[in-house]
C-alpha positions in Angstrom: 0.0 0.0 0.0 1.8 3.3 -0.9 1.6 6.8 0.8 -0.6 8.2 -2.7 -3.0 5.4 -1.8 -3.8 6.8 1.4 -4.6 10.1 -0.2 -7.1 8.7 -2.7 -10.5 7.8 -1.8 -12.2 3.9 -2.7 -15.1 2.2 -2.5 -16.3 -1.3 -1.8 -19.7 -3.0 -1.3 -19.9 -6.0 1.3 -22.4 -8.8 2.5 -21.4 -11.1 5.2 -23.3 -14.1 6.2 -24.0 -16.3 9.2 -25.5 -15.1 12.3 -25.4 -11.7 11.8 -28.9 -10.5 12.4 -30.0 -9.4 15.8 -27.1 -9.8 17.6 -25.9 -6.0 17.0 -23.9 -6.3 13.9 -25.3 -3.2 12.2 -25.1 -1.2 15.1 -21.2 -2.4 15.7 -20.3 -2.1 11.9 -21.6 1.8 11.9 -19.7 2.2 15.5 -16.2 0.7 13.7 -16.5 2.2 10.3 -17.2 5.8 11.9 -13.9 5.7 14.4 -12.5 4.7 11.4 -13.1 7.5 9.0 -15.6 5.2 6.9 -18.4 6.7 5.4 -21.3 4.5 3.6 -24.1 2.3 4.9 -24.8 -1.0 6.5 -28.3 -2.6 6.5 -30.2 -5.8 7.1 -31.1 -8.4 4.1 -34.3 -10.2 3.6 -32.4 -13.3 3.1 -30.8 -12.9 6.4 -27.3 -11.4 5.6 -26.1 -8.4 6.4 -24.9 -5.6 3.5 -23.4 -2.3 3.0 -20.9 0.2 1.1 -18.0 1.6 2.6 -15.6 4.6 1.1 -12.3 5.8 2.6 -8.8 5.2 1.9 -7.3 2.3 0.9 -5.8 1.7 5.0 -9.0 2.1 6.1 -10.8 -0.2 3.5 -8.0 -2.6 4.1 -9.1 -2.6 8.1 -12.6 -2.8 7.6 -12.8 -5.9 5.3 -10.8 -7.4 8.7 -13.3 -6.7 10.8 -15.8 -7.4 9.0 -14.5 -10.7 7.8 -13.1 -11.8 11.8 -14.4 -9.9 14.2 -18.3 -8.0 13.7 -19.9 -7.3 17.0 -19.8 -9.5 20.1 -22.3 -12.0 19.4 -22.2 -12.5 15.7 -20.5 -15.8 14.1 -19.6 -14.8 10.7 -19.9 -17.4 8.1 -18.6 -15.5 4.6 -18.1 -12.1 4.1 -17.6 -10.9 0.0 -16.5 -7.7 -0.9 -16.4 -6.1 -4.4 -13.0 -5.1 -5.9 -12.1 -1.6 -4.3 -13.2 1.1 -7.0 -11.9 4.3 -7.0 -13.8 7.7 -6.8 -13.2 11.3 -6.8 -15.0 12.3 -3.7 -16.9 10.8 -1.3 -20.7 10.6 -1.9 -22.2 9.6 1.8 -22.0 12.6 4.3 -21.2 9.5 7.0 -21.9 5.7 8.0 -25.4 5.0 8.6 -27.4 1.7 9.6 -30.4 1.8 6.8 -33.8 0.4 7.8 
């Protein structure tokens, strides 16, 4: 990861599966992603996964996908998580991270 990487902003969409409804995963994504620097969304799927968009820098990407892929909140078990390809883009386009309903 190089120093100009830190300075340019990505994006990334995620879904991570298991059991990660009702056990605070959304509310423990938007907590990490916000101390982070993260800005995007994180909601619940009807097919019981969870799923979201994340922008930052390419550091702070990089540490989300860890969370997200081995840690998520306290009482999760997370099965898979998939990400898209980081993309990048000129400026951010979420004014923060938000749990949608």
């Amino acid at each position: 990861m190089s120093a100009q990487n830190l300075k340019k902003l990505f994006t990334a969409t995620f879904e991570i599966s298991g059991k990660v409804q009702g056990v605070y995963f959304r509310k423990y994504t938007e907590n990490f992603a916000k101390g982070l620097g993260i800005r995007g969304w994180v909601m619940n799927t009807s097919h019981g996964t969870v799923k979201g968009q994340m922008e930052g820098n390419e550091k702070q990407l990089v540490e989300m996908k860890k969370w997200l892929t081995e840690t998520g909140s306290p009482k999760s078990q997370i099965e898979n998580a998939s990400f898209s390809d980081l993309a990048q883009i000129r400026q951010f386009t979420f004014k923060s991270f938000v749990v949608k309903h």
